[in-house]
ZATIDREN-641433 format. One line per 10 residues: their letters; for each residue x, y, z of N, C-alpha, C. Coordinates in pm, whole numbers. Last residue first. Example, Ala and Ser with C-alpha at 12.3 -4.5 7.8 and 13.67 -1.06 7.14 Angstrom:
BEGIN
SA) 1285:-225:708:1367:-106:714:1290:3:787 | 1319:-569:780:1230:-450:780:1320:-330:780
//
This chain:
BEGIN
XXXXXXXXXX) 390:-114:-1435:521:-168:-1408:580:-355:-1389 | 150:-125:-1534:245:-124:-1613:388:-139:-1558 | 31:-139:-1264:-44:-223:-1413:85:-245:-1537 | 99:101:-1175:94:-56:-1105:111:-188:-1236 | -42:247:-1284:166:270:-1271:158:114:-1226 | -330:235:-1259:-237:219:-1439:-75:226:-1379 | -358:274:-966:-391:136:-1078:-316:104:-1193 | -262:567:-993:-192:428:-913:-207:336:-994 | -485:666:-1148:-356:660:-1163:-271:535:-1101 | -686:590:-929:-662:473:-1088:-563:494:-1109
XXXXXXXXXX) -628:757:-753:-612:624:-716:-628:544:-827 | -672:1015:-870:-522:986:-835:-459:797:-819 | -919:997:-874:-808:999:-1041:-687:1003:-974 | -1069:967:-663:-1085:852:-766:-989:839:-888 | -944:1204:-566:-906:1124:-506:-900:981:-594 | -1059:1428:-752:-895:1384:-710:-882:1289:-653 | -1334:1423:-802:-1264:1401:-902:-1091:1339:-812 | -1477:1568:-580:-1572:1490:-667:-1438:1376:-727 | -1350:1803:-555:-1356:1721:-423:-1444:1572:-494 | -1347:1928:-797:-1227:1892:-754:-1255:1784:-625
XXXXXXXXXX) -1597:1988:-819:-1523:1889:-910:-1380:1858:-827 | -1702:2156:-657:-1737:2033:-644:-1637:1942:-745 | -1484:2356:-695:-1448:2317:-574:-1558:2202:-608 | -1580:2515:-926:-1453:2412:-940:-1438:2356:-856 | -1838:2596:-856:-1821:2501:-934:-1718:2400:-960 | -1725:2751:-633:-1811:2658:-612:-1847:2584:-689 | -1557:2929:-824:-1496:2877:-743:-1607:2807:-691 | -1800:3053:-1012:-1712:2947:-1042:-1576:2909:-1008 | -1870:3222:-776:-1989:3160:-825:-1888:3013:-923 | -1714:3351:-737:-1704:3314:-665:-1816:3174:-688
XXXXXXXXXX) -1648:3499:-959:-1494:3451:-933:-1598:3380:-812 | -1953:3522:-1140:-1840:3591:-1066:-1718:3482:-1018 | -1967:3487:-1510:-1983:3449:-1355:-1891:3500:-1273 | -1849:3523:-1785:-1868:3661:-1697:-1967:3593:-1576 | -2068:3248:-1891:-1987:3387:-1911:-1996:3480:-1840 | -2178:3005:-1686:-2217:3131:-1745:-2090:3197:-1800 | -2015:2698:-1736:-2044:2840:-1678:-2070:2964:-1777 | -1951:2379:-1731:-2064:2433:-1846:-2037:2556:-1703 | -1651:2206:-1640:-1807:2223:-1641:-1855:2346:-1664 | -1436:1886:-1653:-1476:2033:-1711:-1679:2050:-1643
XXXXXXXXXX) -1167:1734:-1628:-1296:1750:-1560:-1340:1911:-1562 | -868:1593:-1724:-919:1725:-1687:-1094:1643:-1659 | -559:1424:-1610:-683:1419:-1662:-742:1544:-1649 | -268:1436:-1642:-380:1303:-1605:-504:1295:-1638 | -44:1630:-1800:-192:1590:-1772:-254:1494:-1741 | 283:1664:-1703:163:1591:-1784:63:1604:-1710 | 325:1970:-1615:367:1887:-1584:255:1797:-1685 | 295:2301:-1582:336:2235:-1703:366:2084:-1698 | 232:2443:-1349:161:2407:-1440:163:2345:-1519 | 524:2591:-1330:436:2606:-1276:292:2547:-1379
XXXXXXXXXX) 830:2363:-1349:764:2444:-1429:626:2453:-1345 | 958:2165:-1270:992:2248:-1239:916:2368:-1273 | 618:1942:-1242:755:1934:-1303:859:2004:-1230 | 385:1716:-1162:457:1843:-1141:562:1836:-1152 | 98:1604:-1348:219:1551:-1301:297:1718:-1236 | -249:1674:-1291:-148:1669:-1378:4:1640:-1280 | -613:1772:-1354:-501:1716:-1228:-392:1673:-1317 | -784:2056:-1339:-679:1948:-1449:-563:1883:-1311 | -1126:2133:-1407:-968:2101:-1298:-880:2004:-1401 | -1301:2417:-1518:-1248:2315:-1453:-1145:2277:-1383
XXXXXXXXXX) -1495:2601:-1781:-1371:2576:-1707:-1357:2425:-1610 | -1640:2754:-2009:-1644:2581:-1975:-1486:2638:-1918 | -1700:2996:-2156:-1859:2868:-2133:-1802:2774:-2048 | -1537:3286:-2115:-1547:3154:-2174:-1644:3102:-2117 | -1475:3568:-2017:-1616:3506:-2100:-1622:3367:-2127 | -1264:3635:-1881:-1245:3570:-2000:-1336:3564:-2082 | -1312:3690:-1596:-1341:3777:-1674:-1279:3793:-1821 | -1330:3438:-1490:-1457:3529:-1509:-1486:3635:-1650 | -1099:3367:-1513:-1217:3289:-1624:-1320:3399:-1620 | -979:3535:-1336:-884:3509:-1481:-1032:3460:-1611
XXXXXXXXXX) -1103:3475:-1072:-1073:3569:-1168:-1129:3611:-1297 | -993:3189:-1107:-1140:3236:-1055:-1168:3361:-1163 | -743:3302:-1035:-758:3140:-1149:-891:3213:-1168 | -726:3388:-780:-665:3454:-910:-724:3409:-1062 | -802:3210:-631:-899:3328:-652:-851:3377:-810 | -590:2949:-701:-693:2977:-646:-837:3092:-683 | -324:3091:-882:-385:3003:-859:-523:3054:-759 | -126:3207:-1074:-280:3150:-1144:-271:3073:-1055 | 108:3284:-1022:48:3366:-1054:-96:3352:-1026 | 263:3092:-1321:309:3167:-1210:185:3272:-1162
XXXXXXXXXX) -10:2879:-1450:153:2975:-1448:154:3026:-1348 | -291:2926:-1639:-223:2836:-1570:-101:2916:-1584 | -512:2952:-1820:-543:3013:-1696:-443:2906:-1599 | -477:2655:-1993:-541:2801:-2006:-537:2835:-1849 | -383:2400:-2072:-271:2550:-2044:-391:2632:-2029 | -601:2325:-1784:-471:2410:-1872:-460:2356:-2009 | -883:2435:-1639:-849:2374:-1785:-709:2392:-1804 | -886:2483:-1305:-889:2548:-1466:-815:2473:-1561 | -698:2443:-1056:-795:2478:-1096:-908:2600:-1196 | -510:2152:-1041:-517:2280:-1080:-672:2348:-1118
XXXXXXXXXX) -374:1945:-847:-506:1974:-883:-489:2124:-932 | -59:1737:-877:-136:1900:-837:-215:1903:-896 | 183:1470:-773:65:1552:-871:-24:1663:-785 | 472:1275:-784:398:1418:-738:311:1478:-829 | 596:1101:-947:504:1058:-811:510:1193:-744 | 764:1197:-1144:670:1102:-1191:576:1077:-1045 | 967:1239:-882:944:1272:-1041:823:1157:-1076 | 1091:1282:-652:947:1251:-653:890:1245:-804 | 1327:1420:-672:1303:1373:-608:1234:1262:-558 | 1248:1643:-833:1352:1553:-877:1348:1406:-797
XXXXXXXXXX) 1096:1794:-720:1074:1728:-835:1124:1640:-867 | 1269:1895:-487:1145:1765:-454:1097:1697:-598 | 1486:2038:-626:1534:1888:-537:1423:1802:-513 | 1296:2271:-711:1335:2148:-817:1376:1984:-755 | 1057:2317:-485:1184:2339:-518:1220:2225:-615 | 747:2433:-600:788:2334:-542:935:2342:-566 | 581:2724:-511:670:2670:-600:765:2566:-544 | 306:2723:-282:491:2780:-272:510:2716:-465 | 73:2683:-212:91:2777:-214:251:2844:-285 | -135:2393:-271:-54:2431:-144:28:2545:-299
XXXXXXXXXX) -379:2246:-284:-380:2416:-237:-273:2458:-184 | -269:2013:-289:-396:2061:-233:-412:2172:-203 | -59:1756:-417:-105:1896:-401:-200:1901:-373 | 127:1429:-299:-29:1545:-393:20:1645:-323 | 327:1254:-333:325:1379:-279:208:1420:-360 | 439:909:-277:378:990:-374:313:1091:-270 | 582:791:-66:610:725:-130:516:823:-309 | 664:890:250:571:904:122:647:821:-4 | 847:905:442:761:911:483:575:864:372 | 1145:998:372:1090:853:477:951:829:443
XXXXXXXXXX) 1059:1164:177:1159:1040:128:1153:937:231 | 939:1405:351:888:1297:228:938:1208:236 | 1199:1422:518:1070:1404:596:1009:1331:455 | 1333:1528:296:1439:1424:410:1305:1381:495 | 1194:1812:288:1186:1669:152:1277:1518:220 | 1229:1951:467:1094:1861:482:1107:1817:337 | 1522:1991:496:1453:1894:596:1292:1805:579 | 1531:2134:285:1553:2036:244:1538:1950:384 | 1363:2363:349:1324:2285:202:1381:2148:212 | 1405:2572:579:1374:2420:568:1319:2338:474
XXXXXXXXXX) 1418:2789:374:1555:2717:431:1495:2625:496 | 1186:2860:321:1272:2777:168:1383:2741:297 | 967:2878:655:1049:2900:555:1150:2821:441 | 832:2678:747:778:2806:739:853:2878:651 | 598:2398:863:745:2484:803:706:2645:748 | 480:2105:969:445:2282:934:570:2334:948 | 319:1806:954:473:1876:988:453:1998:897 | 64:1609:1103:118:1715:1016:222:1825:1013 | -58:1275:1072:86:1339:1111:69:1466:1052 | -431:1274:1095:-321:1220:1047:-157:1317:1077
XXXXXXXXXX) -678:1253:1227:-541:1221:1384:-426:1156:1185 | -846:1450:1188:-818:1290:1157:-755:1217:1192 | -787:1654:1344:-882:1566:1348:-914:1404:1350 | -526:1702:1230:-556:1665:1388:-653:1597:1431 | -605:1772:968:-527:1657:974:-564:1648:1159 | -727:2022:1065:-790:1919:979:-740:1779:989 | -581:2184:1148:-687:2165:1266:-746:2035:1205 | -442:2237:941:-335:2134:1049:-482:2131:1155 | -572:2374:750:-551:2249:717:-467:2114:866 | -563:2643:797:-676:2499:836:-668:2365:825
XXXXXXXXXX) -267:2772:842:-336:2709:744:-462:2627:861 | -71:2892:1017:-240:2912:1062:-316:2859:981 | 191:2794:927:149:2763:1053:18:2815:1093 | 214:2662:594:139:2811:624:89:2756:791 | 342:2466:456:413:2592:475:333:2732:528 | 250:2164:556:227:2321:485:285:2370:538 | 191:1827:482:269:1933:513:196:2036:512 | 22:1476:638:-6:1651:563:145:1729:588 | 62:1148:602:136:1264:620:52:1408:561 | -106:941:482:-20:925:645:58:1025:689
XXXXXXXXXX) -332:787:347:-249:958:335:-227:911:458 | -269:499:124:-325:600:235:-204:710:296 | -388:263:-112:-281:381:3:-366:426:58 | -516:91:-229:-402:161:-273:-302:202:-215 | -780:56:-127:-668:-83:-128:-558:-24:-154 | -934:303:45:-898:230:-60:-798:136:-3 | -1086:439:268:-1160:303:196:-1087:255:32 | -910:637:299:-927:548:417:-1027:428:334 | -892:791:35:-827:670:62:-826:610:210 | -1161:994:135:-1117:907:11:-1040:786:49
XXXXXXXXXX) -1019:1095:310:-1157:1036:370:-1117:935:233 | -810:1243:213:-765:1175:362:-864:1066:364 | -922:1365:47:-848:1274:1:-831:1155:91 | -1089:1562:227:-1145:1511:135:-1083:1338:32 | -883:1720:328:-934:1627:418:-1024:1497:318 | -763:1826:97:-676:1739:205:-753:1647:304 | -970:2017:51:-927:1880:-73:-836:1804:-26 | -977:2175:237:-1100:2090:258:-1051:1939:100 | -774:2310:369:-759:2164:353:-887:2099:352 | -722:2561:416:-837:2549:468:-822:2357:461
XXXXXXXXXX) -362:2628:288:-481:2666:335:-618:2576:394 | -142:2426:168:-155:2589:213:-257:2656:344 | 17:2142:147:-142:2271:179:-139:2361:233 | 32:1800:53:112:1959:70:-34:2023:34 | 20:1483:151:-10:1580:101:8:1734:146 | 177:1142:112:195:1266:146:115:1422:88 | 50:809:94:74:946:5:115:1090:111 | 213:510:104:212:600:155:179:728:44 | 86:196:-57:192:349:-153:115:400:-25 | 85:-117:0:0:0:0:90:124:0
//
């Protein structure tokens, strides 16, 4: 069973959401939260669940809490977590670190584009159809392979908040069941 480790910024409702997820899978299970944010929600969240959560605060403990992964995880999700991942964890974790992005990429993706910003960005695009793209993480913000996207039908010009409650059911709907086939297919083929 693949230990997952998950990184979070903020509120950890797609951290807790995963946490619940793989307690009823055969695959794994989340046995670790990080974040780099000591008032994030996310550490009242993991406590709950009584899973481990190690909180950092600054790039100069980058390389203690990737020496913490490498015991600890065996594959690193994203969940809102906030920083630019240092190349040593890419490298690190290559092919076994993935990030929920929220919005179709390449569109509304990069340095810059995340969360509200993302929100934003569509609103005030006009486009009919945004979403989540869960995808591999590279060095690059956004640019990692695509696993999969999950799209849904919005007004043009909706507010940033109206399709942040659209992206937030998909995403809590979608990451856990597409991370854990992923597994299935690395399994399958190795």
């Amino acid at each position: 069973m693949l230990r997952i480790a998950i990184l979070a910024s903020g509120s950890g409702s797609n951290a807790e959401s995963l946490v619940r997820y793989f307690e009823q899978s055969g695959a794994a299970r989340v046995n670790l939260i990080v974040t780099n944010n000591p008032k994030a929600g996310v550490i009242e969240r993991a406590n709950r669940l009584n899973v481990v959560v190690e909180v950092f605060s600054s790039n100069a403990e980058s390389d203690a809490v990737l020496t913490i992964l490498k015991e600890r995880a065996d594959l690193v999700l994203l969940a809102g977590y906030l920083q630019m991942i240092p190349k040593e964890w890419t490298l690190a974790f290559n092919g076994r670190m993935l990030n929920i992005h929220p919005a179709l990429l390449p569109n509304f993706g990069g340095k810059g584009m995340y969360g509200k910003h993302v929100h934003r960005a569509v609103s005030k695009s006009g486009v009919h159809e945004t979403g989540v793209t869960i995808h591999l993480v590279n060095e690059s913000y956004d640019e990692g392979a695509i696993i999969a996207q999950y799209g849904v039908e919005i007004e043009p010009g909706s507010s940033p908040e109206t399709i942040e409650a659209s992206v937030r059911e998909l995403e809590l709907e979608y990451y856990g069941p597409t991370v854990e086939g992923w597994i299935e297919q690395m399994a399958l083929s190795n």
